[in-house]
N, C-alpha and C positions, 0 to 999 in steps of 0.2 A: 570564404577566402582566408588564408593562412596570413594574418597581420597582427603581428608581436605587437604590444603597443605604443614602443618609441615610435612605428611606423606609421600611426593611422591618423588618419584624419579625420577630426571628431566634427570639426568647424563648418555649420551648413552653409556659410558662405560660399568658402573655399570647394566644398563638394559639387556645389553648383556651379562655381565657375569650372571646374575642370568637367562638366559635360559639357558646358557653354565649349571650352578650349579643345575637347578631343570628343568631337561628335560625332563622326565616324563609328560603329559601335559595332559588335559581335553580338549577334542574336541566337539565343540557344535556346530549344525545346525539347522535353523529353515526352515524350506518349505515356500516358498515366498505364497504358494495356501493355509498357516492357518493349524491347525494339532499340533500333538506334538515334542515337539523340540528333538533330538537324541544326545547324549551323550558317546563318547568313550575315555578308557583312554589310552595314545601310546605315545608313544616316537617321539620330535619333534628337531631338529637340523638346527643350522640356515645356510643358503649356503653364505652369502654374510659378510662382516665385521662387518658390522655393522646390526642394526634391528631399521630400517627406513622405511619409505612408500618409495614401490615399491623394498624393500628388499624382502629376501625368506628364509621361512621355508621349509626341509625338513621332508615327510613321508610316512609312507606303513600302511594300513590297509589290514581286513584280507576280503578277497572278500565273504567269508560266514556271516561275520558283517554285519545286515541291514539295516547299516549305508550307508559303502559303497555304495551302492543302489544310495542313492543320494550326494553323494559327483561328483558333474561333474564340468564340467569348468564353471566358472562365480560365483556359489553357496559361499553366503555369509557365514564366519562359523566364530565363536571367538575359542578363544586359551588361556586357563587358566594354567600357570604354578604358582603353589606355593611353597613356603618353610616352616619349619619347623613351629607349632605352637605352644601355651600352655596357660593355664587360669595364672594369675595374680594375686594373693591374696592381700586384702588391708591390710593385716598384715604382708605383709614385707615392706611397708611401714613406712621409718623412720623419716618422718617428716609429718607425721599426717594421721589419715585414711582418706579412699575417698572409691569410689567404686570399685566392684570388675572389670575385664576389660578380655580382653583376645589379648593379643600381637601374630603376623602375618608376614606376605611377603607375594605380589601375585603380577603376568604379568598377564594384558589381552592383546590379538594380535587379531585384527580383521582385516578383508581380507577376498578375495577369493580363488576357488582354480584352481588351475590348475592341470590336471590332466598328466602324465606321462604314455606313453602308449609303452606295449612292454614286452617283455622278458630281453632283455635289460637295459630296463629303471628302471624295478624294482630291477633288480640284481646291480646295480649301486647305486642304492638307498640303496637298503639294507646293500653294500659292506661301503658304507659311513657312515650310521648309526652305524655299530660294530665297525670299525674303530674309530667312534670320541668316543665311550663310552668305546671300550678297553685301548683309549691311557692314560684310570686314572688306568689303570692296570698294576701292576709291569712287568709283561711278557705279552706284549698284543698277544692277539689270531687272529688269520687272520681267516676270511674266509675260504681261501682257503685248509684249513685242513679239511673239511666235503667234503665226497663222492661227484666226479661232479653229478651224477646220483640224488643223496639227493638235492644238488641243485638247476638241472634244473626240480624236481619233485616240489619245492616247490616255484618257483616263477610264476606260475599260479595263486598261491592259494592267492596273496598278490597284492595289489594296488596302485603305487608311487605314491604319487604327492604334488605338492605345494601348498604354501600359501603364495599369493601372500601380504604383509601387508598395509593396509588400516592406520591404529593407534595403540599406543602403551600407556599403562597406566600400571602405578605401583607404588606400595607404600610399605613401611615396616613401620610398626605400633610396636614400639620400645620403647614406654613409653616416649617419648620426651614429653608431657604436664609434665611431673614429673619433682620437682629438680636433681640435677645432685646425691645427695646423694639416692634420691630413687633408680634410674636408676642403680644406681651401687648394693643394696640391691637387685633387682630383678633378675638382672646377677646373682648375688651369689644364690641367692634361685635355680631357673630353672640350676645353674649347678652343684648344690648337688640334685638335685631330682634324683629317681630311672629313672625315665619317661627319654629313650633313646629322643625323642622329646623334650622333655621340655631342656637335655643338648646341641643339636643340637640347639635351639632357643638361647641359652645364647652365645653360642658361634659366633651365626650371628650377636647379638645386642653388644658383645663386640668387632667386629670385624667394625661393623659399626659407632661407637664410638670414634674406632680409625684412621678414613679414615680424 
């Protein structure tokens, strides 16, 4: 990933929580035998504290994806989470134009995978997945409220497994070459815009601002 280094984020804290925050993730694999690269988008959740080499991601794909196919053990794959984005006008600009720009957040995870095999294994897997994304919900939902019959019907149909992490890169691209007076104009623009996105970006760049 292309991250100048006013832009990265070096901080394992902060790296973690922004998979904790944009779990939704872009899963890419390239075939060691040449071909074209496959592309899924799935929800990734980390297992270990931290997200460090020889840390782990978890995940389920859906076994009719033909992706799946080749997701096996060893198979290198990257792992793109991002957050919110939005273009940048040089007219909020208060100390002088320049170019137009477009401010960001993104994780790449590269690693392999390991695959989780079982009935088991993926009902564990899946039970973990709801679990860490119900507990941002005021009444979280269990699992276990859906039919076991619905259940065990649907954990065939899905694939657990890990990522094992290789390296970690990331950056937020936050208008840091701007003076501090720009920074603060762009904030305000992006969170008076209509663009639900554009006030989700402002709020991360004020949020980072203040750390």
């Amino acid at each position: 990933m292309y991250a100048p280094a006013r832009y990265r984020i070096e901080e394992a804290a902060r790296r973690a929580a922004f998979v904790d925050a944009h779990g939704f993730a872009m899963l890419v694999d390239v075939p060691p035998q040449g071909g074209a690269p496959l592309a899924s988008h799935l929800p990734l959740i980390r297992l270990d504290d931290g997200l460090a080499p020889g840390d782990r991601l978890l995940g389920h794909i859906a076994c009719v994806n033909p992706q799946a196919v080749r997701l096996r053990d060893g198979v290198p794959v990257l792992a793109v989470f991002t957050g919110p984005d939005g273009y940048v006008s040089p007219a909020w600009y208060v100390t002088g134009a320049d170019a137009p720009t477009w401010n960001y957040s993104a994780l790449h995870v590269t690693g392999h995978i390991r695959l989780l095999t079982g009935a088991e294994a993926n009902r564990a897997a899946l039970a973990r997945t709801v679990a860490h994304f119900e507990a941002q919900q005021p009444q979280p939902w269990p699992l276990e409220v859906l039919d076991e019959a619905d259940i065990q019907a649907m954990l065939p149909r899905i694939q657990a497994f890990e990522i094992v992490i290789q390296t970690v890169e990331a950056l937020a691209k936050f208008s840091q070459e701007r003076p501090e007076a720009d920074r603060t104009a762009v904030i305000r623009a992006l969170a008076e815009s209509p663009r639900d996105e554009d006030r989700a970006l402002a709020a991360e760049m004020a949020a980072h601002y203040r750390q």
